[in-house]
N, C-alpha and C positions, 0 to 999 in steps of 0.2 A: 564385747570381745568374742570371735568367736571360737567356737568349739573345736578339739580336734580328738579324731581317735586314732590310737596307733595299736600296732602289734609288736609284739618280741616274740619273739620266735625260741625263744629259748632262756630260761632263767641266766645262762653264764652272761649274756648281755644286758642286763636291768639296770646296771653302773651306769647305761650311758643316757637315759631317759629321765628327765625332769618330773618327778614324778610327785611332789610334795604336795600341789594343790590337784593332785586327778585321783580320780576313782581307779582301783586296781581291778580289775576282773581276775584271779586265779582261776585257769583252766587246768584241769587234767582228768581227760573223758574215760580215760580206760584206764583206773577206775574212782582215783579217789575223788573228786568233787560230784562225779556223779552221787554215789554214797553219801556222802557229807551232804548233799541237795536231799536225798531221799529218806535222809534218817531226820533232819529238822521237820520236813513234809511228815513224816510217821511222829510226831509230838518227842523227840530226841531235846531234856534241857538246854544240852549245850557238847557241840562238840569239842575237844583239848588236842589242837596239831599240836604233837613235840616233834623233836627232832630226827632222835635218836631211840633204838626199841629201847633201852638202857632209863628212858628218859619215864620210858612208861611206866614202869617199876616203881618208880617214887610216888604214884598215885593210887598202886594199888590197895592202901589201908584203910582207901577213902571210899570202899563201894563203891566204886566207878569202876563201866566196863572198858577195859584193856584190849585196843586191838591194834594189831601190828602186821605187818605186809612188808616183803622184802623179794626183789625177784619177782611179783606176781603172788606170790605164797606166801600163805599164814605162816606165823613165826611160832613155831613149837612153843605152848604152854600158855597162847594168850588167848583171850575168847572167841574174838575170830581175827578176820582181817579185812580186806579190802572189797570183797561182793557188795552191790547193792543187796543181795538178797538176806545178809545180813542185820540189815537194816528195818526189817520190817515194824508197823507197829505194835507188836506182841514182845519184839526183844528188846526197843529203844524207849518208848513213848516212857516219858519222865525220867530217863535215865540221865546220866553224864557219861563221853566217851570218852577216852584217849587215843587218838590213833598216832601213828607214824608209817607212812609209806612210804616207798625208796624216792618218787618225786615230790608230789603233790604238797606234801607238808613243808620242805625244804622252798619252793616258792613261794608258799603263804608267810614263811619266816623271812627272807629276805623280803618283799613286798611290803610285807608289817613295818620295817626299820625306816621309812620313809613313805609310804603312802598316807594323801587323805584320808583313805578307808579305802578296806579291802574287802568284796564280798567275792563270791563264789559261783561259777556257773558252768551249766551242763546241758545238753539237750533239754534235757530232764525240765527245765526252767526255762527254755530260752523266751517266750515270748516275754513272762514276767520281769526275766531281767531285761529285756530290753525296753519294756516301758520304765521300768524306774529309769535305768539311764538315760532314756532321753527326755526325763522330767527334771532332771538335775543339770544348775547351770555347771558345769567341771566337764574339761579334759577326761578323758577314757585312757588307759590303759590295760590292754589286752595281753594277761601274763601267760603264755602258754608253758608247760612245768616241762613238755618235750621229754625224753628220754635221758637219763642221766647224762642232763647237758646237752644234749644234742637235741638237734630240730625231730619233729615227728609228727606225722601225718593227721593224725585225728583232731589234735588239738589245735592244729592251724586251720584246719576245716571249721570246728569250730567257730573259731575268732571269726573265721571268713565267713559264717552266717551272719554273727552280730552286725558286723559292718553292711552285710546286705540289707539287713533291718531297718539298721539307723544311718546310711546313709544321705534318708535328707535328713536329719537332725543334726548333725555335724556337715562344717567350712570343710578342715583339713584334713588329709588323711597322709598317710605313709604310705612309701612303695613295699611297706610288707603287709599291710591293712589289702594294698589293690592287688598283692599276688595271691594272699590268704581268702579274698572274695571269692578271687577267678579259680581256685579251688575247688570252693564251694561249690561255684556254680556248673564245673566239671561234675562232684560227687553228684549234688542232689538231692537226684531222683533217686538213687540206690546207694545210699551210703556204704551198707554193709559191704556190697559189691565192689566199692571203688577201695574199701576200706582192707580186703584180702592181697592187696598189692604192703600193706604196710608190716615195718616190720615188729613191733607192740603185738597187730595181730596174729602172726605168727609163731610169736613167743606163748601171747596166750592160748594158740590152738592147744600147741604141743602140752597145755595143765588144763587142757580137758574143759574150759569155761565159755563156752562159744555162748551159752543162754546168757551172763553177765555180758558179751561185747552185745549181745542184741539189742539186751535191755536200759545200754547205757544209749545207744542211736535212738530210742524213741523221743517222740517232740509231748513239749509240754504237757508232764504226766502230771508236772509238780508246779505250783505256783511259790514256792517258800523259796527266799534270797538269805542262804545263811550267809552273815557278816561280822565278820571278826572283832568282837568288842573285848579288849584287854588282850587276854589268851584263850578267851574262848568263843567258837562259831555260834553265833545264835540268830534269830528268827530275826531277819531285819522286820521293825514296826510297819503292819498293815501288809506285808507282803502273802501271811497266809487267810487275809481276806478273800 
């Protein structure tokens, strides 16, 4: 049978995608799955997406660090939030997180309620996740988290490298797989460049975090596929070989 990869463009539309026997990809580059890529990669036990910052709270008595993002910005009173640079291995290595941020988390929960398996990807990973997937016999779906609902530019770029990757490894593709490529292959050579037209990056100028957009566009810093086992993100097996 063979394989096909598609994109969504936006978590409101995932209803409509057959998704029970395919791999999910959760994307959201600015910034949560970068993070979530970069804190497994820095020895992070396991990261915990909830929902809601409300949600964090109920884990607080467990020694687990607490981080919440809402807007782009830390949620008053939690350890941090959304930077990779949060993530380092001095703050994570052995810990457990909590996060919730305004998209990222909200994809990985719908995702979770019918996917094969859902792991996570970023620049950060791309080469490694795109060898696992195209070592796996399954269907691909390409979750982008978008903007509260709405489509958004980084995340479709994105999608549109993996597609360029593993387009001979996949039969079938979707016309948002072939517009999310042509994307790509517009961006690039200069992402960050093509990436000051979006509007994510704009919101982030204006909070000051231009060093986080840089460092989520770099290519394969990180070999680790976190993948969502239960409710928590953890080191998919041999990924950080």
């Amino acid at each position: 049978m063979p394989k096909k990869i598609e994109v969504c463009l936006t978590p409101a539309l995932i209803d409509l995608y057959d998704i029970e026997q395919s791999i999910v990809v959760v994307i959201d580059i600015l910034r949560a799955t970068s993070s979530i890529t970069y804190g497994i990669e820095n020895g992070a036990e396991a990261i915990i997406p909830v929902a809601n910052v409300e949600d964090c709270l109920t884990f607080g008595d467990k020694g687990y660090l607490l981080a919440a993002e809402r807007n782009g910005e830390v949620v008053e009173g939690y350890d941090f939030g959304n930077s990779p640079f949060s993530y380092t291995k001095e703050k994570v290595k052995g810990k457990t997180i909590v996060l919730t941020t305004t998209n990222g988390t909200k994809a990985l929960h719908l995702a979770n309620k019918r996917a094969h398996q859902v792991i996570i990807g970023a620049f950060l990973n791309l080469d490694s996740l795109c060898h696992y997937l195209a070592s796996q016999n399954k269907n691909v779906l390409l979750l982008c988290a978008g903007w509260k609902d709405q489509f958004n530019l980084e995340d479709t770029l994105f999608a549109g490298a993996v597609v360029n990757k593993l387009r001979k490894n996949f039969e079938h593709f979707d016309d948002s797989s072939v517009a999310a490529e042509d994307l790509y292959l517009l961006a690039k050579d200069d992402l960050r460049k093509y990436l000051y037209k979006s509007s994510h990056s704009h919101r982030l100028a204006q909070l000051n975090i231009e060093e986080d957009v840089v460092f989520c566009l770099q290519l394969n810093v990180c070999k680790a596929i976190p993948v969502l086992e239960g409710e928590r993100l953890v080191a998919l097996a041999n990924s950080l070989l």
